[in-house]
LUMSEFI-736411 format. One record per residue (C-alpha): residue number from 1; z, y, x. Coordinates in steps of 0.5 Angstrom, whole numbers, plus 2048, in hexadecimal, padded with zeros to 3 digits. Each point is the difference from the previous one (the first is absolute). Example, Ala and Ser with C-alpha at 12.3 -4.5 7.8 and 13.67 -1.06 7.14 Angstrom:
// LUMSEFI-736411
marvex seq: 1, pz: 810, py: 7F7, px: 819
marvex seq: 2, pz: 7FE, py: 807, px: 802
This chain:
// LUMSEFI-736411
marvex seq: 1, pz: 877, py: 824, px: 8DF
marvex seq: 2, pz: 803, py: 7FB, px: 804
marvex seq: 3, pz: 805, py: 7FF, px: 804
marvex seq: 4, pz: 7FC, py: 7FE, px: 807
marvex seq: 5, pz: 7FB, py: 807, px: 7FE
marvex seq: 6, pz: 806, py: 804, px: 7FF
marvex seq: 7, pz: 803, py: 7FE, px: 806
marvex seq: 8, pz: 7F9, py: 801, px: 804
marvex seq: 9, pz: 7FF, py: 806, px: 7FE
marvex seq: 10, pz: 808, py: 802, px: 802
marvex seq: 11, pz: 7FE, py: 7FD, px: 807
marvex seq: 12, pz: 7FA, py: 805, px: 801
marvex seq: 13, pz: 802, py: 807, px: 7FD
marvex seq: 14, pz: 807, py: 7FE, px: 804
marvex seq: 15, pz: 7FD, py: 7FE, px: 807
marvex seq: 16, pz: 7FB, py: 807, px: 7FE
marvex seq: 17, pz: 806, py: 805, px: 800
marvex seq: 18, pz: 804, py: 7FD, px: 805
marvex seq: 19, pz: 7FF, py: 802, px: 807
marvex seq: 20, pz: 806, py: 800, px: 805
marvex seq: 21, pz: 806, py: 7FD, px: 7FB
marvex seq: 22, pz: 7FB, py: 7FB, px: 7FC
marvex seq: 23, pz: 804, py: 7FA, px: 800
marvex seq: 24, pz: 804, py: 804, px: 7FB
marvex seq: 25, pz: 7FA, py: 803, px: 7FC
marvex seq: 26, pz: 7FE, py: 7F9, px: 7FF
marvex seq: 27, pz: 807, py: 7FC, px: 7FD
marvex seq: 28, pz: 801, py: 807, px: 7FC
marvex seq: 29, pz: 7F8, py: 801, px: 7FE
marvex seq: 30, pz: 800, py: 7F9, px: 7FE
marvex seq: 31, pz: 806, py: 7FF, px: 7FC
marvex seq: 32, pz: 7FE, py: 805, px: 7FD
marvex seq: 33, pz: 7F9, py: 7FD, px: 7FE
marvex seq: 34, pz: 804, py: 7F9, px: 7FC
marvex seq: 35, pz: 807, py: 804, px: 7FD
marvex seq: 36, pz: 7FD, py: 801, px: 7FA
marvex seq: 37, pz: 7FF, py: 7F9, px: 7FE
marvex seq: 38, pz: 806, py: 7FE, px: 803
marvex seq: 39, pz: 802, py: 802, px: 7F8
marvex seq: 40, pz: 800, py: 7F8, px: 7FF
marvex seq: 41, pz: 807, py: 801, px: 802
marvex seq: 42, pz: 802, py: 804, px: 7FB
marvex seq: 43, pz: 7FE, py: 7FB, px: 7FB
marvex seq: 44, pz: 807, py: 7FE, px: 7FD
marvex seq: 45, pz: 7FE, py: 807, px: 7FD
marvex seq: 46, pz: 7FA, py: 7FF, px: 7FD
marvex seq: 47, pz: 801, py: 7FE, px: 7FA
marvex seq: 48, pz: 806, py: 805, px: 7FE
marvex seq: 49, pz: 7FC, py: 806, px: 804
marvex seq: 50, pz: 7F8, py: 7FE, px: 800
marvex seq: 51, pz: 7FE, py: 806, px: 804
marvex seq: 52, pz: 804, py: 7FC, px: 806
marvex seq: 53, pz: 7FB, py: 7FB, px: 7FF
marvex seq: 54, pz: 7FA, py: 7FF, px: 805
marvex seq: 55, pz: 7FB, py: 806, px: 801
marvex seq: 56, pz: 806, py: 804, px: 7FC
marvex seq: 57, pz: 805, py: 805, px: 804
marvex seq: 58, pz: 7FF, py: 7FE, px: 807
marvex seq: 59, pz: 7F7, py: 802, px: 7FE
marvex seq: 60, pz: 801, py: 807, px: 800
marvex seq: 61, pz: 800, py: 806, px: 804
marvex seq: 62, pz: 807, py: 803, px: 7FF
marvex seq: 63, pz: 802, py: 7F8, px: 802
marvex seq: 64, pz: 7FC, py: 801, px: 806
marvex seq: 65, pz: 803, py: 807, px: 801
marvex seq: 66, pz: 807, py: 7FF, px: 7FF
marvex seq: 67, pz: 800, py: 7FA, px: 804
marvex seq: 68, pz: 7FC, py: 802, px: 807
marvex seq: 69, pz: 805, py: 806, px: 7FF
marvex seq: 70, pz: 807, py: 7FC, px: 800
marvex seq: 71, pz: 7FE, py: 7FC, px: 806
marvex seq: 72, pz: 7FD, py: 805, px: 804
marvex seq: 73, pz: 807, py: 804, px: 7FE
marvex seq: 74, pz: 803, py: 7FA, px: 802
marvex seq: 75, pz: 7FC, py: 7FF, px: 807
marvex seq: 76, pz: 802, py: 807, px: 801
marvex seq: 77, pz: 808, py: 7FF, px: 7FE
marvex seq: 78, pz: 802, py: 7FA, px: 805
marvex seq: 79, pz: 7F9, py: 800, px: 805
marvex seq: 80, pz: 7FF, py: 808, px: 800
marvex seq: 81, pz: 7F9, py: 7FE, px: 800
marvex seq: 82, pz: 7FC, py: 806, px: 7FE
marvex seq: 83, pz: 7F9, py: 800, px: 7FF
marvex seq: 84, pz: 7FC, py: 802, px: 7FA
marvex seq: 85, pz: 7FA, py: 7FC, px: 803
marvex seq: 86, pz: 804, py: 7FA, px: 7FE
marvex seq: 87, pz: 802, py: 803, px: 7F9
marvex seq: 88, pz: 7F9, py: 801, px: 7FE
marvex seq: 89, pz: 7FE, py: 7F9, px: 803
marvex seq: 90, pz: 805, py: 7FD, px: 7FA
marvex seq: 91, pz: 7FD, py: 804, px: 7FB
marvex seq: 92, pz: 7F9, py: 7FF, px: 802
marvex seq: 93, pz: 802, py: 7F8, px: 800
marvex seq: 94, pz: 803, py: 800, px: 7F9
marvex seq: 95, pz: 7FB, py: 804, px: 7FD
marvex seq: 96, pz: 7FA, py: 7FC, px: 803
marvex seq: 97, pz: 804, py: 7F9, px: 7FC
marvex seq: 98, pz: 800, py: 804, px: 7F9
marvex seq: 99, pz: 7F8, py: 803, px: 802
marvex seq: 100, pz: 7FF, py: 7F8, px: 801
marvex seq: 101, pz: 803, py: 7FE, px: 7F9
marvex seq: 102, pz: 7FD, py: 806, px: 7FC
marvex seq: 103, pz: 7F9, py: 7FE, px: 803
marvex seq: 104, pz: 800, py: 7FA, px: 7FD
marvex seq: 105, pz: 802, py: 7FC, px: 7F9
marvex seq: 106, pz: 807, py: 800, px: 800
marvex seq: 107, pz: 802, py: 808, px: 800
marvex seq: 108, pz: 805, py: 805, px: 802
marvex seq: 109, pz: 805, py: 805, px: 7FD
marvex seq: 110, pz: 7FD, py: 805, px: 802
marvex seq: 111, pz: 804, py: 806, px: 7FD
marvex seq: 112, pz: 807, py: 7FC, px: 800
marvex seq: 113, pz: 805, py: 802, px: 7FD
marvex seq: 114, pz: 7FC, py: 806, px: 7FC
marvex seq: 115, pz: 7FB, py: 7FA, px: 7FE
marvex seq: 116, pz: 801, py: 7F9, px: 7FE
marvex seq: 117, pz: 7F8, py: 7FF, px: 800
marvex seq: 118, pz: 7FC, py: 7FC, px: 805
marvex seq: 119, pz: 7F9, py: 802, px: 803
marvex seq: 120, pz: 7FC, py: 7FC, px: 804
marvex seq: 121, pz: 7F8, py: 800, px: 803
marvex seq: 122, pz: 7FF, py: 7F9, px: 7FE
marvex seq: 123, pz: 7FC, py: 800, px: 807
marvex seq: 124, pz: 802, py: 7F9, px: 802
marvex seq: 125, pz: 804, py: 7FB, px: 7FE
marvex seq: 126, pz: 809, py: 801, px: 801
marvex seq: 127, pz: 7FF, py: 7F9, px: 805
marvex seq: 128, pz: 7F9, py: 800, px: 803
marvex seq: 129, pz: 7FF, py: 7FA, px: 804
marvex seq: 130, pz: 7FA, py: 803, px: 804
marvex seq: 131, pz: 805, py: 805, px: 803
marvex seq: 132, pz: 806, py: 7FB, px: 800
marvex seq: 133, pz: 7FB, py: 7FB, px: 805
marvex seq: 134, pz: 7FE, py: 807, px: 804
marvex seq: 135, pz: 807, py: 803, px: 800
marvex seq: 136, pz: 803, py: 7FA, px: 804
marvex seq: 137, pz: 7FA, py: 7FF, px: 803
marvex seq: 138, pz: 802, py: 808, px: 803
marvex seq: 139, pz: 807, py: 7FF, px: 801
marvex seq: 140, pz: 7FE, py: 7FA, px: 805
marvex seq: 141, pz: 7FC, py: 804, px: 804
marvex seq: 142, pz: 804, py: 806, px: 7FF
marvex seq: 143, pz: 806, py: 7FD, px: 803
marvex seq: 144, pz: 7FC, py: 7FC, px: 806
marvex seq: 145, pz: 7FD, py: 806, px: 802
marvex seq: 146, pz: 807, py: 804, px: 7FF
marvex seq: 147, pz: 803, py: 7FA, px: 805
marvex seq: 148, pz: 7FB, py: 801, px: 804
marvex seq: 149, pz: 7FC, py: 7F9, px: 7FF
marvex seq: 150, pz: 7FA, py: 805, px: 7FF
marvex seq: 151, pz: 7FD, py: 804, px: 806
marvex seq: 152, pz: 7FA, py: 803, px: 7FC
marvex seq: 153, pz: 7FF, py: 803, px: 7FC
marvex seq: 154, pz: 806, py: 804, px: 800
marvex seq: 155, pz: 806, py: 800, px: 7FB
marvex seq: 156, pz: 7FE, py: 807, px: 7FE
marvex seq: 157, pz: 7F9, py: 7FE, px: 7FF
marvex seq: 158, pz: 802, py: 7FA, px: 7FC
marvex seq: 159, pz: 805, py: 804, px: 7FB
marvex seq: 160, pz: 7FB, py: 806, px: 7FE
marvex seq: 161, pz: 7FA, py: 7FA, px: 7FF
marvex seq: 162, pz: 805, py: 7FC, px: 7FB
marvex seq: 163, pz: 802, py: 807, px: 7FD
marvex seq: 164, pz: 7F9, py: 801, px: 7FF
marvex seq: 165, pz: 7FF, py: 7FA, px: 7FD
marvex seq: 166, pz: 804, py: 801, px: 7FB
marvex seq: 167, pz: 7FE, py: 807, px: 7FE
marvex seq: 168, pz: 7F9, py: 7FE, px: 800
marvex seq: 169, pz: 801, py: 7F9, px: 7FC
marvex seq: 170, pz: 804, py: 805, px: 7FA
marvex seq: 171, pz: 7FA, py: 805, px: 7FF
marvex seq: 172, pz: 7FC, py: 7FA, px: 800
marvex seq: 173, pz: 803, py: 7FE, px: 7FA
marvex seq: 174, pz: 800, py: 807, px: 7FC
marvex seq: 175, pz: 7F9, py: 801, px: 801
marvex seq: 176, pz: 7FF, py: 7F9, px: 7FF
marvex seq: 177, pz: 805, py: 801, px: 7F8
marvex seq: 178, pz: 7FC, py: 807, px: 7FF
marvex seq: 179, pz: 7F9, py: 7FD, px: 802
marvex seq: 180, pz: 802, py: 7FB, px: 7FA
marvex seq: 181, pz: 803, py: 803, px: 7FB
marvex seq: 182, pz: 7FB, py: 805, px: 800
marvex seq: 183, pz: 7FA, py: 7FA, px: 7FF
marvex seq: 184, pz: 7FE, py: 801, px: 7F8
marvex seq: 185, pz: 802, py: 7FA, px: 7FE
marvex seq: 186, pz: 808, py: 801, px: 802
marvex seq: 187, pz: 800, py: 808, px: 7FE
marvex seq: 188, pz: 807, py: 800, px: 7FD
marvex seq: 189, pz: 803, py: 7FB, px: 803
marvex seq: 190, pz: 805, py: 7FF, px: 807
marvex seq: 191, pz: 7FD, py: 7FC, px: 805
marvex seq: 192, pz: 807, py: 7FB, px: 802
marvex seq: 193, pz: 800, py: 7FD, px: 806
marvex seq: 194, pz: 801, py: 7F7, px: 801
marvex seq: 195, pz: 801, py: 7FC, px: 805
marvex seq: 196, pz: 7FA, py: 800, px: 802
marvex seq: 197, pz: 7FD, py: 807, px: 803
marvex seq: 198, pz: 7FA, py: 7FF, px: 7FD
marvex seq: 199, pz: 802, py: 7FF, px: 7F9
marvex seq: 200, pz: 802, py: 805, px: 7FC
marvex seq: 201, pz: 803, py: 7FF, px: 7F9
marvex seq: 202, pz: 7FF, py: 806, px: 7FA
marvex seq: 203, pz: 805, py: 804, px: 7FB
marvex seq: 204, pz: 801, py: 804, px: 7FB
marvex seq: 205, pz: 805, py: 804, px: 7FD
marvex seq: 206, pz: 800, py: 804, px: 7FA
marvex seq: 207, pz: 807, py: 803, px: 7FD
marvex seq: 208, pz: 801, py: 803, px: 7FA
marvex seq: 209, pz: 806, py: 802, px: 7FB
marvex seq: 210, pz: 801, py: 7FA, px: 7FD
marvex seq: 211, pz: 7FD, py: 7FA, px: 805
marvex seq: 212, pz: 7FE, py: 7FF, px: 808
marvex seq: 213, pz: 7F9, py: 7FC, px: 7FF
marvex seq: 214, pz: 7FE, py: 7FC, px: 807
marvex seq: 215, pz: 7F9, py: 7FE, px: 801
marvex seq: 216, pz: 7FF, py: 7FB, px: 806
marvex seq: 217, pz: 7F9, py: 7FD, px: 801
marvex seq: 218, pz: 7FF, py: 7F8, px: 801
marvex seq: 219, pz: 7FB, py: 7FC, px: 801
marvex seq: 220, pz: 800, py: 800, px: 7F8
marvex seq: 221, pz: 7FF, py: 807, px: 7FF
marvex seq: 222, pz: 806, py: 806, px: 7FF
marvex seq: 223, pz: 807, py: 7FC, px: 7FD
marvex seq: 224, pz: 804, py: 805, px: 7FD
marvex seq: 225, pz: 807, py: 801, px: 7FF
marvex seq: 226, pz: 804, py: 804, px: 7FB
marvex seq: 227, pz: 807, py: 802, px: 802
marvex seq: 228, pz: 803, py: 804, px: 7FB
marvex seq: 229, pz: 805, py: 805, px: 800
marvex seq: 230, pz: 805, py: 7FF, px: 7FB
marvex seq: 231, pz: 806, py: 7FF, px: 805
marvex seq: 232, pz: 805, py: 7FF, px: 7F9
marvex seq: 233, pz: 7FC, py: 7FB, px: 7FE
marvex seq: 234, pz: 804, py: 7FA, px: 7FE
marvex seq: 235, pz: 7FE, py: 7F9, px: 804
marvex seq: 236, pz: 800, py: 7FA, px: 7FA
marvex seq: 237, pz: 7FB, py: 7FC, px: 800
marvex seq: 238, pz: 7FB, py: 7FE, px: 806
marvex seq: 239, pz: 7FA, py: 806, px: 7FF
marvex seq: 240, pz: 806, py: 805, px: 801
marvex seq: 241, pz: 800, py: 7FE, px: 807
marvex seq: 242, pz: 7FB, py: 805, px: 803
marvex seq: 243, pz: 806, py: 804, px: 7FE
marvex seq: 244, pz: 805, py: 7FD, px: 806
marvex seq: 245, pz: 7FB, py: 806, px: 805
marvex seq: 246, pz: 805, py: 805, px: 7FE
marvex seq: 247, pz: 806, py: 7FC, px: 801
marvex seq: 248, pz: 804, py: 803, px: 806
marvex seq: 249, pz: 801, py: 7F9, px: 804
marvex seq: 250, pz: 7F7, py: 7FF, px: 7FF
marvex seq: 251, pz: 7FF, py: 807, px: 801
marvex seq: 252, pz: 805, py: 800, px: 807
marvex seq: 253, pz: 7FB, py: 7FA, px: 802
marvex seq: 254, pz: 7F9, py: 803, px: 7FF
marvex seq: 255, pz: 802, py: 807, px: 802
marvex seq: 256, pz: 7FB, py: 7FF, px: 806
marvex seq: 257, pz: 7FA, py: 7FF, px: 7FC
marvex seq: 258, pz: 7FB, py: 804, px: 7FD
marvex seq: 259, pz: 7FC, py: 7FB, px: 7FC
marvex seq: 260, pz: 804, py: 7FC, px: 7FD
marvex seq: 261, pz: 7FD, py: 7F9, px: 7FB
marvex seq: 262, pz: 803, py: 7FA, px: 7FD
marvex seq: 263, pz: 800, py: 7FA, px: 7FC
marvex seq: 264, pz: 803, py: 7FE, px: 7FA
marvex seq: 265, pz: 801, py: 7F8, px: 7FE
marvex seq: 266, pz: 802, py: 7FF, px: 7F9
marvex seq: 267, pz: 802, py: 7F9, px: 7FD
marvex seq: 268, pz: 804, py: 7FD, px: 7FD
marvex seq: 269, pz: 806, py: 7FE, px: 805
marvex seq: 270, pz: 7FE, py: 805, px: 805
marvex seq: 271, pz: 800, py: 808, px: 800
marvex seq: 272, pz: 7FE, py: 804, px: 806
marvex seq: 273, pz: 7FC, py: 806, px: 804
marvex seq: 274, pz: 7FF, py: 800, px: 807
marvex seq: 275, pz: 7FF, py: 807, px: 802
marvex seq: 276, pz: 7FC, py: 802, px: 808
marvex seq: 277, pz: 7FB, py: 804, px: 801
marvex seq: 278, pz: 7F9, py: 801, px: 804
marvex seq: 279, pz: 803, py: 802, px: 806
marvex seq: 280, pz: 805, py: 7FA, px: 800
marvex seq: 281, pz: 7FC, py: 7FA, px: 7FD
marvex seq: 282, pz: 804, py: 7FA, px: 801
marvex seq: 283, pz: 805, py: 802, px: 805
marvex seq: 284, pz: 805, py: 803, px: 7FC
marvex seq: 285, pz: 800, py: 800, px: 7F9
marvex seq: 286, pz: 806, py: 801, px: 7FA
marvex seq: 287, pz: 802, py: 7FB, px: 7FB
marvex seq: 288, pz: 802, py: 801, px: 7F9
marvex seq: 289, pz: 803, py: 7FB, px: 7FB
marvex seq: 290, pz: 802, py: 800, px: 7F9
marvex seq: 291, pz: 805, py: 7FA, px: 7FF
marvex seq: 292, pz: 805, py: 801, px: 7FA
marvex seq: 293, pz: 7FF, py: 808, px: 800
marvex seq: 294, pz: 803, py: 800, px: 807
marvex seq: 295, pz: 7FA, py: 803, px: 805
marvex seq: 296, pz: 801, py: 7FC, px: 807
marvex seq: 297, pz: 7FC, py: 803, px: 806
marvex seq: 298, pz: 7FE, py: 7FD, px: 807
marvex seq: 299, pz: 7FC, py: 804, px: 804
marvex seq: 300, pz: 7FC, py: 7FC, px: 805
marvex seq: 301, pz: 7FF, py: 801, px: 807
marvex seq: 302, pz: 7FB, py: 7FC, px: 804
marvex seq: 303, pz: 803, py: 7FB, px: 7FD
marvex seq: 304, pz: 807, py: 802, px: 7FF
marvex seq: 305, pz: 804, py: 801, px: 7FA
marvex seq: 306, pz: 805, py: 805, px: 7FF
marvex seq: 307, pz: 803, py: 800, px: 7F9
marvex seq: 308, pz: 803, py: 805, px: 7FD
marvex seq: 309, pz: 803, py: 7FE, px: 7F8
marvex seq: 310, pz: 800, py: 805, px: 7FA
marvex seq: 311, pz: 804, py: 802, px: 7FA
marvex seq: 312, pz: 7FE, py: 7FE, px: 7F9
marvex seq: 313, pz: 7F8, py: 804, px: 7FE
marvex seq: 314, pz: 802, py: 805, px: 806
């Protein structure tokens, strides 16, 4: 979910729950709703520690909790400010940012520190374009009425109506994914969203003891890709690539992904596999390069390259 969405929804559950102390309610319940993508400041640590990196340990519900309770203690200390409402507030905030991330594609931790494992919905892409257009668009009406720019309808009426949206909007899109994944041709398969709210991609996951098998449906039939699980497998010459999936480093970087696919180019001068998968397409993908014995990786971001240099056939 993006950061205008987020903010958004932080603005409608604040100002509901506010009453008399709502300034306060609103900065805290705010807040509260974007901490947990200010973990791109603790990028200095995200190669050494990857879980600290986005959609890491600030997604979680014990980072959520513990974090609401150290500023509402803090409140308490130099404010003397008690009120379990605000609390709750804060709670409720940050929980809604980690519900938003879980419904759509990116995934949250949910079971943090018991469990690395991410779970997500796939209901809608992690950065929707039709809710960034409309959550602007709300934050602007939101604070035009808050102002008092607007006179009818009421600020009350304007927030529940945009809450009401939202909710509608999500349940719209599971039945809409249920509905398709049900229709004959799709059974087996998961409905994963794109950019357009209308268009669906579909996946297949199917995991034994020794390999993951993933199947995508393409305009040319079902591709599928075979990942196997042979983790100690030396990495020498170019089809050993498919391997580099259980390397840390590649692993650290697709752990958001249910899906995951890959190409491989084999010639002469040029070994490498670019991995991402359904969910991702073109917007992240990691690539690996055999040159010498020495693998070489570059994850890619929107166009971004961040590289990271890997030891002789690790």
């Amino acid at each position: 979910m993006d950061f205008f969405t987020h903010l958004l929804i932080g603005l409608i559950v604040s100002y509901l729950a506010g009453g008399s102390n709502l300034p306060l309610y609103m900065e805290l319940g705010v807040f509260m709703s974007l901490l947990p993508d200010l973990d791109f400041l603790l990028f200095p640590l995200w190669k050494r520690l990857p879980f600290t990196g986005h959609h890491g340990i600030t997604h979680t519900p014990i980072f959520i909790i513990a974090a609401s309770a150290a500023i509402y203690a803090a409140l308490y200390i130099f404010t003397e400010t008690s009120d379990i409402g605000l609390l709750m507030v804060m709670l409720l905030t940050g929980l809604l940012h980690i519900f938003g991330d879980f419904l759509g594609t990116g995934g949250v931790a949910l079971y943090y520190p018991f469990s690395k494992r991410y779970f997500r919905l796939n209901i809608a892409l992690g950065i929707d374009p039709l809710l960034i257009v409309f959550s602007i668009a709300g934050i602007l009406i939101f604070f035009r009425s808050y102002l008092n720019s607007l006179i009818f309808p009421s600020l009350w009426s304007i927030t529940i109506l945009l809450g009401l949206i939202f909710v509608l909007y999500y349940l719209a899109r599971a039945f809409l994914k249920l509905y398709l994944e049900h229709r004959p041709e799709n059974l087996g398969f998961t409905a994963l969203p794109t950019a357009n709210p209308f268009r669906w991609k579909y996946a297949r996951k199917k995991e034994t003891n020794e390999a993951i098998e993933i199947s995508l449906k393409t305009e040319k039939g079902v591709e599928i890709f075979i990942i196997p699980k042979d983790r100690e497998k030396k990495i020498e010459q170019c089809e050993d690539l498919v391997y580099t999936y259980w390397h840390p480093v590649v692993q650290g970087e697709m752990r958001f992904f249910e899906y995951p696919c890959y190409k491989i180019t084999c010639q002469e001068g040029k070994m490498e596999i670019i991995w991402n998968s359904a969910e991702a397409g073109k917007v992240l993908d990691v690539q690996i390069t055999l040159d010498k014995g020495i693998l070489k990786v570059k994850r890619r971001f929107q166009g971004k390259k961040y590289y990271y240099g890997i030891g002789k056939n690790d």
